[in-house]
C-alpha positions in Angstrom: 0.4 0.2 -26.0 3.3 -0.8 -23.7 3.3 -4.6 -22.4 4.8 -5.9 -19.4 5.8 -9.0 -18.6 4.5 -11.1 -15.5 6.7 -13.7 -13.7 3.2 -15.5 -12.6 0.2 -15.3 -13.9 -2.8 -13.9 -11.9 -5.4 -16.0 -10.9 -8.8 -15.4 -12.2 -11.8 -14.4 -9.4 -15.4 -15.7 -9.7 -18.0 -13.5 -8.1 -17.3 -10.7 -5.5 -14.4 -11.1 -3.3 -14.3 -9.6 -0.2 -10.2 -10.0 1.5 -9.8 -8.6 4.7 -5.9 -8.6 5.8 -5.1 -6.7 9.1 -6.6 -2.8 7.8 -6.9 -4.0 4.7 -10.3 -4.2 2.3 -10.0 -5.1 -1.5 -12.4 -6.1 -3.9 -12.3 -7.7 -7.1 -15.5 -7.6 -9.1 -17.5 -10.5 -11.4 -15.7 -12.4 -13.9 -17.6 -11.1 -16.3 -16.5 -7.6 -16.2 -14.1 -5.5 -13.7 -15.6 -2.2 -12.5 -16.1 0.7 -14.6 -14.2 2.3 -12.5 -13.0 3.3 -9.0 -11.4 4.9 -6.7 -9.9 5.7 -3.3 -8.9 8.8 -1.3 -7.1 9.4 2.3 -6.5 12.8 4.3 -3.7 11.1 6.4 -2.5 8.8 8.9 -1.2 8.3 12.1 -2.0 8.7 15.9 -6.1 9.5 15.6 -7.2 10.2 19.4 -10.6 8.0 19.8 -12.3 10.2 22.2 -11.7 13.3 19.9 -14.2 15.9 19.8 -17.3 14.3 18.1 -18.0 17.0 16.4 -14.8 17.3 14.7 -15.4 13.6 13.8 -18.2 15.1 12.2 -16.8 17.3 10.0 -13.4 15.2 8.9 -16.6 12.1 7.8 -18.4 14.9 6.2 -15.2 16.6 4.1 -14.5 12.8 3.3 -17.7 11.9 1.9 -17.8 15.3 -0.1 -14.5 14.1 -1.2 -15.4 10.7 -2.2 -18.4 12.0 -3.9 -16.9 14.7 -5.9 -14.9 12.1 -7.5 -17.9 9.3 -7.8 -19.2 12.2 -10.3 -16.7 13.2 -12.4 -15.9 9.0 -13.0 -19.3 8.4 -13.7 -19.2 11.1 -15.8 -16.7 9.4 -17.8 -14.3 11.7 -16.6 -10.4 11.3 -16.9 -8.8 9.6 -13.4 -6.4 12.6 -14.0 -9.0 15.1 -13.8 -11.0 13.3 -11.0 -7.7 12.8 -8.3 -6.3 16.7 -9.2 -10.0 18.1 -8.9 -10.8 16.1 -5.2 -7.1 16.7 -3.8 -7.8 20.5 -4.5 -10.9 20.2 -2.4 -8.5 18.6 0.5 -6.4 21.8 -0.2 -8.9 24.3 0.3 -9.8 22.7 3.8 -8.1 23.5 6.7 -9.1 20.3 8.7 -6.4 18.0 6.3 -2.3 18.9 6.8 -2.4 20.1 2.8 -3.2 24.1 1.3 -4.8 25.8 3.9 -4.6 23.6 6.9 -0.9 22.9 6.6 1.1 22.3 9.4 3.7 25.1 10.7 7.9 24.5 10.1 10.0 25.2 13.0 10.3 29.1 11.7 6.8 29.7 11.9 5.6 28.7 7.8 4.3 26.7 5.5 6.1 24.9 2.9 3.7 22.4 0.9 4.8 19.2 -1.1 2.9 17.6 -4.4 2.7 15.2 -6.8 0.5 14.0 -9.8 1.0 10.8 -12.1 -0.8 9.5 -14.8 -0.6 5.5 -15.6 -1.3 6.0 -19.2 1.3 7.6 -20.2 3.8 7.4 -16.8 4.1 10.9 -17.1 4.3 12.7 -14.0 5.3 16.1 -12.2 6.0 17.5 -8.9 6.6 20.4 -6.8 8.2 20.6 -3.2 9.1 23.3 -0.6 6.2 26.1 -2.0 5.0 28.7 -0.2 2.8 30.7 -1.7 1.1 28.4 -4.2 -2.6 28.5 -2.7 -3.2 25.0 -5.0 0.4 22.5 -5.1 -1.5 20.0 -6.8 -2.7 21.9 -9.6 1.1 23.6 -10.5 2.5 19.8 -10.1 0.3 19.1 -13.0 1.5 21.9 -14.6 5.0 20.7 -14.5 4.0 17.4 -15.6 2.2 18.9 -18.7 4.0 22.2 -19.4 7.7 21.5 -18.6 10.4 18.8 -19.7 11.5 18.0 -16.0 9.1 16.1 -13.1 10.1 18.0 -9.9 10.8 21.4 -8.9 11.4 22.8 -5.7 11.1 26.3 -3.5 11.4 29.5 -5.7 12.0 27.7 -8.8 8.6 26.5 -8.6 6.5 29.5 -7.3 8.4 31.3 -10.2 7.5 28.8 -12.7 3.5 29.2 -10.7 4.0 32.9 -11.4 4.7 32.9 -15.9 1.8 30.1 -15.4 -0.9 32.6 -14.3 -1.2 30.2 -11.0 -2.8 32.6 -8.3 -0.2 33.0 -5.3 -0.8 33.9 -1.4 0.7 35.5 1.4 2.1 32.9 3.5 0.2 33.8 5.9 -3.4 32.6 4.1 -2.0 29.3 4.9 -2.2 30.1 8.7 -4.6 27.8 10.9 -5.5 28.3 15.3 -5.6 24.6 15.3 -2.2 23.9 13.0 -0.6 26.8 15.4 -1.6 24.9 18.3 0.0 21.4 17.1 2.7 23.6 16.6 3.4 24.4 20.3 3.5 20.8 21.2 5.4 20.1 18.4 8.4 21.2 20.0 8.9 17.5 21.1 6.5 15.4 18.7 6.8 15.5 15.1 3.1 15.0 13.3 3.0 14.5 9.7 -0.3 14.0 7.3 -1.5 14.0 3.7 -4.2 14.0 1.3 -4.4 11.8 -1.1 -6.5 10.0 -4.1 -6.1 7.4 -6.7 -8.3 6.3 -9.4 -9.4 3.9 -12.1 -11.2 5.7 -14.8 -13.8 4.0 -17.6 -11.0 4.0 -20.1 -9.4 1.7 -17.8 -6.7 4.6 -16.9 -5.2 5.2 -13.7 -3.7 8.1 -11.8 -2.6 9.1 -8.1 -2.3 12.5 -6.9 -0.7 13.4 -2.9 -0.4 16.4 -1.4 1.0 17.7 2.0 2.3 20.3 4.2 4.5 17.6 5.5 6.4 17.4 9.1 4.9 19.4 11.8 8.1 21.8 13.1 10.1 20.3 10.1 13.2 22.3 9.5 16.0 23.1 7.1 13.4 23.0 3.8 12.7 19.3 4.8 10.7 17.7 1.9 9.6 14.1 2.5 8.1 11.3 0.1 4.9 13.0 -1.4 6.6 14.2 -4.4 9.6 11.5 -4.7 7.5 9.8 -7.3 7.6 5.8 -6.4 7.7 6.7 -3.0 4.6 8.6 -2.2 3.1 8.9 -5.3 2.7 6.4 -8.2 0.4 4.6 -11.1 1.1 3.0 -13.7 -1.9 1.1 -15.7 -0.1 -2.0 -16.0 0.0 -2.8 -12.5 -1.4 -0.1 -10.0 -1.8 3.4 -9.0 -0.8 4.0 -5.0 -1.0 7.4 -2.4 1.1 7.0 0.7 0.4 8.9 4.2 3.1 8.3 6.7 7.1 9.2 8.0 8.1 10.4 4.5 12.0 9.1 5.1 10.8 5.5 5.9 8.2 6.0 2.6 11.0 7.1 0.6 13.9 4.7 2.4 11.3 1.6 0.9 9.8 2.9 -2.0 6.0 2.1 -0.9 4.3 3.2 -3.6 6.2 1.5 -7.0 7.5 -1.5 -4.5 3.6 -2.2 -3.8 3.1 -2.1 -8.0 6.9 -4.2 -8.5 5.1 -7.0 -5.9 1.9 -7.0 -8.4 4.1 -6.7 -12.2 6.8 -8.8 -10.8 5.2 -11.8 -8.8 1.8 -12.0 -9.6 0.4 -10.7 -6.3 -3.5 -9.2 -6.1 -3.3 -6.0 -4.5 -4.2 -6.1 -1.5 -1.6 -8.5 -0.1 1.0 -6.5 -2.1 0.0 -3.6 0.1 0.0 -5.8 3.0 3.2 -6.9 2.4 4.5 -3.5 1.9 2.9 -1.8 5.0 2.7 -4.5 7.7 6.3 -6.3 6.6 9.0 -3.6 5.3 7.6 -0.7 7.1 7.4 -1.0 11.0 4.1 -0.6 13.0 3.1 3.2 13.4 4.6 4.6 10.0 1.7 5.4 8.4 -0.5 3.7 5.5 -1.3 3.9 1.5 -4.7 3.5 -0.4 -4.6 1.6 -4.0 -6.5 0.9 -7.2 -5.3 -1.6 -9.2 -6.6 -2.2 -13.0 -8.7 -4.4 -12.1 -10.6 -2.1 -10.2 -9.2 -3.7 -6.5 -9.6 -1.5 -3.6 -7.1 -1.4 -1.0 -6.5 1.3 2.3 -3.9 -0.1 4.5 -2.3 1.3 7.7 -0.5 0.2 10.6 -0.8 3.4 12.4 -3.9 3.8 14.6 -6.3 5.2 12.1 -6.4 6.6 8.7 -9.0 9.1 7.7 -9.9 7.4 4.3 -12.9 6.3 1.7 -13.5 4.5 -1.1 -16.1 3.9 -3.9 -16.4 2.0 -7.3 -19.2 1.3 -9.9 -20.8 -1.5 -8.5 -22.2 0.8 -5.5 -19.6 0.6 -2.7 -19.4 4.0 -1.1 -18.0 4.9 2.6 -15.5 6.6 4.5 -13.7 5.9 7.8 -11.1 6.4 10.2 -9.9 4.0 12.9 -9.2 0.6 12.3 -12.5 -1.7 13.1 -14.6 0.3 10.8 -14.6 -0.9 6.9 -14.6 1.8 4.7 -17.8 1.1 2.8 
């Protein structure tokens, strides 16, 4: 079992504590025992119009809730975190409403190119795949990587050859094709959009894992990959401290290392999680980059943003369970 050492000591909680901190919700359960497990999930962040369509409201709280609850199952299960944030970021994947698999956002040439990352806290072990275009599921060969190779990250047709002696099934570009993504497309020309799906977990074994996946930068060009599989940026767990999925401008994710700088606040100064995300998103980044969601060992909950909304959810053991979007609304 690998130790760490703790400048200062955490304090102890009594009872349920509920901290709210700008877009911030964690909880730490009864002294007597931390939940048996939990979780959190996000399918990006970043200018949300309020007066969108309701329907479409509709159906990005519905996919969320699936989300949330596909996971719920396999933890209560006493399936592996592993197992639980690969299967629920394959179900972001497969639908076209989240920038990820088939509803990924369109480079400036017309394509797709999809980013991913897994990590399990056990072990630190981790793998990742960036710039692939014809892998129908990213998360599922950045497992593969982690599990199957000697290296963490590999890139363009490296990967999609290493997806290929894998027996991963591979589309046409084209499957990854959207009306709505070719529409953000258009007006892309002079706004970049970025989003991502992500989710992180505490299992009953008391393991943690975080997995991310994107299409990355609307009209992004010159094979552009951002912080979803730069492991410590995007992506990261680690069960002595944390595990942490960022949404958000990739270069400013990756410029402060969000994800391991949110678990450094907690292994290095004693910080509870939530004001180490709080720290990290509402102090180092600036106001509009994007957000993360945590779970700590503990069990803490944390989804924080500083970008207008977030889609996002949450659940653990003791019978939280919600999703949300914009700010005002607690994700329970």
């Amino acid at each position: 079992m690998r130790t760490r050492r703790v400048l200062w000591p955490g304090v102890a909680v009594v009872g349920l504590v509920l901290l709210l901190v700008g877009s911030t919700w964690a909880q730490t359960s009864g002294s007597a025992s931390t939940p048996r497990w939990a979780l959190a999930i996000h399918g990006g962040a970043g200018t949300i119009p309020k007066d969108m369509d309701a329907k479409l409201v509709e159906a990005y709280r519905t996919s969320l809730r699936r989300g949330l609850d596909l996971v719920k199952q396999i933890l209560e299960q006493n399936g592996t975190s592993l197992d639980a944030v690969e299967a629920v970021v394959r179900f972001f994947e497969d639908d076209s409403l989240f920038n990820a698999g088939v509803g990924a956002v369109y480079t400036h040439e017309g394509t797709h190119e999809l980013d991913a990352a897994i990590m399990n806290g056990a072990t630190l072990a981790c793998g990742a795949v960036g710039g692939v275009r014809t892998v129908r599921n990213p998360i599922t060969l950045a497992r593969l990587v982690m599990e199957k190779t000697p290296h963490i990250l590999l890139a363009g047709v490296g990967a999609e050859a290493f997806a290929r002696s894998q027996g991963i099934p591979v589309v046409d570009n084209h499957m990854f094709d959207t009306r709505r993504r070719w529409e953000q497309w258009q007006k892309a020309l002079k706004e970049d959009k970025f989003g991502t799906v992500g989710c992180v977990a505490l299992d009953q074994a008391g393991n943690l894992a975080a997995a991310t996946s994107t299409g990355g930068l609307t009209n992004k060009r010159w094979g552009r990959i951002g912080d979803t599989p730069i492991l410590g940026a995007g992506n990261y767990a680690d069960n002595a401290t944390c595990a942490v999925s960022g949404t958000g401008k990739g270069e400013e994710f990756m410029r402060h290392t969000v994800a391991r700088d949110v678990a450094a606040l907690i292994e290095y100064r004693g910080l509870p999680l939530a004001e180490a995300a709080r720290i990290v998103v509402h102090e180092k980044l600036k106001k509009g980059d994007g957000g993360l969601i945590a779970v700590s060992k503990r069990g803490e909950i944390a989804l924080v943003f500083n970008s207008a909304g977030m889609y996002r959810g949450a659940a653990d053991a003791s019978g939280r369970f919600g999703v949300a979007i914009w700010e005002e609304e607690p994700s329970r």
